[in-house]
Structure formats: structure tokens, C-alpha cells
C-alpha positions as CSV (number, residue, x, y, z in Angstrom):
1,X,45.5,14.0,103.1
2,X,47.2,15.7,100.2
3,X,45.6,18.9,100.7
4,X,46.2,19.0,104.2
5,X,49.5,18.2,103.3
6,X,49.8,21.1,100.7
7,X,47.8,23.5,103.4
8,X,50.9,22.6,105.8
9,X,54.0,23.0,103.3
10,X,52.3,25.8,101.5
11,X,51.1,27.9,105.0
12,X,53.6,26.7,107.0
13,X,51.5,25.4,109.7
14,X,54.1,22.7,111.4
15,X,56.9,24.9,111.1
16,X,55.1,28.0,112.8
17,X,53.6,25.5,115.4
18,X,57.4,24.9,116.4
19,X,58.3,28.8,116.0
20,X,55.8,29.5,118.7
21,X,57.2,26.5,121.2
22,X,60.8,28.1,121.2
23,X,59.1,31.9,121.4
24,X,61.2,33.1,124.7
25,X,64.1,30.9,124.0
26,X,67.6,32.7,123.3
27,X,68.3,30.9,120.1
28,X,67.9,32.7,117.3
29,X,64.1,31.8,115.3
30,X,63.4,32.4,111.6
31,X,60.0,31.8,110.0
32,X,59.9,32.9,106.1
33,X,56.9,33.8,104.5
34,X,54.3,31.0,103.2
35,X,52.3,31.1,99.4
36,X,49.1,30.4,99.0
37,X,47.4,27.0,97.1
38,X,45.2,28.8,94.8
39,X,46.0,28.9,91.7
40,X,48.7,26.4,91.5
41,X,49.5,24.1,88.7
42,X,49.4,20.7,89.8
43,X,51.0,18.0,87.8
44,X,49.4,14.1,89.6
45,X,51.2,11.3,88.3
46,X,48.4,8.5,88.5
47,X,45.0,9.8,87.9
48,X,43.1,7.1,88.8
49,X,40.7,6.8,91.9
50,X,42.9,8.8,94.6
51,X,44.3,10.8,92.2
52,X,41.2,11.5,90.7
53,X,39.6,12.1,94.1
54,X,42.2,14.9,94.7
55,X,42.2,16.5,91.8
56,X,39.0,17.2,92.1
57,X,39.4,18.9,95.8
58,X,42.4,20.9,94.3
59,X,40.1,22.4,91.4
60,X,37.9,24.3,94.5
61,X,41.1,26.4,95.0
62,X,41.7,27.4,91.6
63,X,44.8,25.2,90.6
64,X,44.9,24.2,86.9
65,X,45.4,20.3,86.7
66,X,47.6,18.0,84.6
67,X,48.5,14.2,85.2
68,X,50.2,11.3,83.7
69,X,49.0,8.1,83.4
70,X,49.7,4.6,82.2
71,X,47.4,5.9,79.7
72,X,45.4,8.9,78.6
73,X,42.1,9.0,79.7
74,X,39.1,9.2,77.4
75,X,36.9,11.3,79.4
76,X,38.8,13.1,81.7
77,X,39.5,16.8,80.1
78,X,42.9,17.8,82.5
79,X,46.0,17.8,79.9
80,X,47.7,14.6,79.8
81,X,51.5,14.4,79.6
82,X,53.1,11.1,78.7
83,X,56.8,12.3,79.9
84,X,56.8,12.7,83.7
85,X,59.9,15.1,83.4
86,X,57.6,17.4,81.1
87,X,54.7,17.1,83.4
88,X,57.2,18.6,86.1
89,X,58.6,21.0,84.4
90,X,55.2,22.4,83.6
91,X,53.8,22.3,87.3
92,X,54.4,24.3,91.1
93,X,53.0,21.5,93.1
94,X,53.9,17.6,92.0
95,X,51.3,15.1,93.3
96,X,52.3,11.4,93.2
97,X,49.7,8.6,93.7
98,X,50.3,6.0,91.2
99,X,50.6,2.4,92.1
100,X,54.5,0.9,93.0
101,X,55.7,-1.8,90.0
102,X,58.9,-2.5,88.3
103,X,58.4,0.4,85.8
104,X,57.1,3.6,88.6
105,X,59.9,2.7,90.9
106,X,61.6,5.6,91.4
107,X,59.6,6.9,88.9
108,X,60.5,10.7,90.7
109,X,63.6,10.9,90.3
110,X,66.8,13.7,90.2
111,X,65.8,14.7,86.8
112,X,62.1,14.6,87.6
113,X,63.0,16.8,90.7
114,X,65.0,19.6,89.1
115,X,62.8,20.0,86.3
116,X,60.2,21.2,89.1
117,X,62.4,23.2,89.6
118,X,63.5,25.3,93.1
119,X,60.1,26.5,94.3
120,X,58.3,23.2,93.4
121,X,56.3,21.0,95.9
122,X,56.6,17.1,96.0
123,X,53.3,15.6,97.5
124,X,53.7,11.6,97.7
125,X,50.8,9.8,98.8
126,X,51.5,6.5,97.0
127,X,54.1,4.3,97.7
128,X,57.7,5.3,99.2
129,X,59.4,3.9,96.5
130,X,58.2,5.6,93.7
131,X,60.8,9.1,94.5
132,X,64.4,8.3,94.7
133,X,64.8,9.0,98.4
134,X,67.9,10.0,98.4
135,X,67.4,12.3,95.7
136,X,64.8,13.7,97.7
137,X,66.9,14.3,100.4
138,X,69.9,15.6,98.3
139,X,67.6,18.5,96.5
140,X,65.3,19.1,99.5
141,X,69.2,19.9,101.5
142,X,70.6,21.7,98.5
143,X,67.2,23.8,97.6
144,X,66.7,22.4,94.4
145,X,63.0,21.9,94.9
146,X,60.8,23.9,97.9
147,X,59.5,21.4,100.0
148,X,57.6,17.5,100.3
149,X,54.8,16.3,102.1
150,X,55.4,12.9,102.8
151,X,52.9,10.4,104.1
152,X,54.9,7.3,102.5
153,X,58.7,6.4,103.1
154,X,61.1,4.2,101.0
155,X,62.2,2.0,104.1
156,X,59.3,2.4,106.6
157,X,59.3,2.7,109.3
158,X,62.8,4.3,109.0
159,X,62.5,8.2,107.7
160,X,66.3,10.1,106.8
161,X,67.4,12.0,109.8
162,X,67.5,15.2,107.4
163,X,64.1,15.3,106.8
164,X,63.1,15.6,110.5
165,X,65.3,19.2,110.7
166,X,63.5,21.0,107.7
167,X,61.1,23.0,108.3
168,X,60.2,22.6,104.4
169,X,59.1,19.0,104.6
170,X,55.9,17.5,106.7
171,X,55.7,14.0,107.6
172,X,52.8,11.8,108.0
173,X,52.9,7.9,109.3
174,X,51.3,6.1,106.4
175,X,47.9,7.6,107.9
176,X,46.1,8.9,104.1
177,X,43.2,7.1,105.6
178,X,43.3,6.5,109.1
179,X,39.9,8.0,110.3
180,X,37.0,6.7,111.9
181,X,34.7,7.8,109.3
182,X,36.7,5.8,106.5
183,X,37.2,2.8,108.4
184,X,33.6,2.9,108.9
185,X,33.0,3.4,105.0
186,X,35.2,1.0,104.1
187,X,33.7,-2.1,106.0
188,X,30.7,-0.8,104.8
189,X,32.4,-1.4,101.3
190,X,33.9,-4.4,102.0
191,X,30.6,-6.1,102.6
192,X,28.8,-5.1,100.1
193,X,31.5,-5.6,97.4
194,X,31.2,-9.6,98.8
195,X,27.3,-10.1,98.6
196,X,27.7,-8.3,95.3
197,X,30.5,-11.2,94.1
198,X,28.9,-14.1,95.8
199,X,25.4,-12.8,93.9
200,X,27.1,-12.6,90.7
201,X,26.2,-8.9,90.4
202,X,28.9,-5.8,89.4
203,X,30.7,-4.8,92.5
204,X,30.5,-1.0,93.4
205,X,34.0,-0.2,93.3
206,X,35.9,-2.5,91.2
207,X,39.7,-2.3,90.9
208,X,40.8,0.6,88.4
209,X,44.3,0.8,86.8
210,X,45.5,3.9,86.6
């Protein structure tokens, strides 16, 4: 989901899919150029399975990767930043997958957003409530940051009627996993994580904190 999401921002995919449905209309159309996802520094707050996951599809196009965490990681060789503003500043593309508690909430906030700085990418697969939505909304409008995938929303299902006019954001309905082939692999999980349990064995995929 999060490279699909980048593809989108990044290419422009959605917004030149609805360039091509006014083509013959007398409005006036305008589709600026896109940039491409190799070789972008990607800051993921939350390296721990997801993240993890997509930072190692991100490293097939080049990007260098960084990440905060509750903690550092011991094996994990990506540069670790314990500030998130620092970890912004220091990225193109900002990737947020951590899980939602009392201290991530909001946890992307106007500071956070502005230190990415006016070409920077927001990528939230996480939780809605870890970016200040209207903070978001208020940089996305005034160019302080170059665009947001968005798969999550502060107050589902409700999404800020500004979003849905930029052609700078993408919008996904909660679906990161909705696809046969992962509901399939995740029954598939599911049982075997309980005969594991019930035998007194180690599950496969125990519960990580990030």
C-alpha cells in the first residue's frame, strides 16, 4: 500500500486519470510534472513489522532509509533518529506506521511537517491520529509540504472536504490489506498461531513493539 501510494503522489497517476476525464471540456486543465521514487530519502516512523516490511520494498528503488522507533534497533543497520522533527528534516518522503497511544498521537505534527519541508511527501498507513489533521490540511492548502497519501483518517469515516480537491493528496479507505490473497494468509495465520498456543509451542508471528 505505501508504495502504491508513493507511485500515485510521486507519478501522479489519480490526478492524470482525472486530467484525461475532463480532456474536451472548456475548463481550463493543468497537470504539472511528477518526480520519480528512486532515490529518495525515506524517514518511517515505527520500524517494526509493517514498517519493516516497507522498507525493505523501498530499498529495490534506491531510496536511502532512516526510522524512529520507541527504540533503536540492534540489528537493523538504517540510521536511527530519536527526534522525529530531525528525522523529517533529513528525509523527501515521510512514512508513518507506528502504533496510536497517548505518546504517538499527533506524533506528525506542524513542526514535524515544515521541517519536511515544501517538496516533502507524508505517507500514513498507521493510525489517523498519529498527524494533526488539521495541520495536514493547513500545510497541504498553503504548500508547506508536497503531498499525502492517506489510507487512515483522524475521524473515519469522515475525510476534510479539502483533501478531496487536491490533486496532491490520494485517498485510500482503510484498505492497506484488503486483498484476497491476504485474507487468505491471514486465516491461514490465525490458525496456526492457535494450535501453536493451545500446544504450548512459539507462535510464528508473535506481537512486536515497535
Amino acid at each position: 500500500m505505501t508504495v502504491g501510494l508513493l507511485i500515485d503522489i510521486m507519478w501522479k497517476i489519480s490526478a492524470a486519470d482525472r486530467f484525461v476525464r475532463k480532456w474536451g471540456h472548456s475548463m481550463p486543465l493543468n497537470l504539472s510534472f511528477g518526480s520519480k521514487l528512486e532515490g529518495k530519502r525515506v524517514g518511517i516512523v515505527g520500524l517494526g513489522k509493517i514498517g519493516g516490511e516497507v522498507a525493505k520494498r523501498l530499498e529495490v528503488f534506491g531510496c536511502t532509509i532512516m526510522y524512529n522507533s520507541r527504540n533503536q534497533k540492534p540489528f537493523v543497520s538504517y540510521p536511527f533518529y530519536s527526534n522525529v522533527v530531525e528525522l523529517a528534516a533529513n528525509s523527501d518522503i515521510f512514512v508513518v506506521s507506528c502504533s496510536l497511544n497517548e505518546k504517538t498521537r499527533h506524533i506528525v505534527n506542524r513542526e514535524v511537517m515544515l521541517a519536511l519541508g515544501k517538496d516533502g511527501i507524508i505517507v500514513n498507513i498507521g493510525r489517523g491520529a498519529l498527524i494533526d489533521e488539521k495541520e495536514l490540511v493547513r500545510c497541504l492548502m498553503e504548500g508547506e509540504i508536497g503531498g499525502a497519501g492517506l489510507d487512515v483518517f483522524e475521524n473515519e469515516p469522515n475525510v476534510p472536504k479539502e483533501l478531496l480537491q487536491l490533486d496532491n493528496v490520494v485517498l485510500s479507505p482503510h484498505a492497506a490489506s484488503m486483498t484476497s490473497n491476504a485474507l487468505d494468509i491471514m486465516r491461514e495465520r490465525v490458525s496456526e498461531c492457535l494450535e501453536a498456543f493451545f500446544s504450548s509451542k512459539l507462535v510464528r508471528t508473535p506481537v512486536l513493539d515497535d
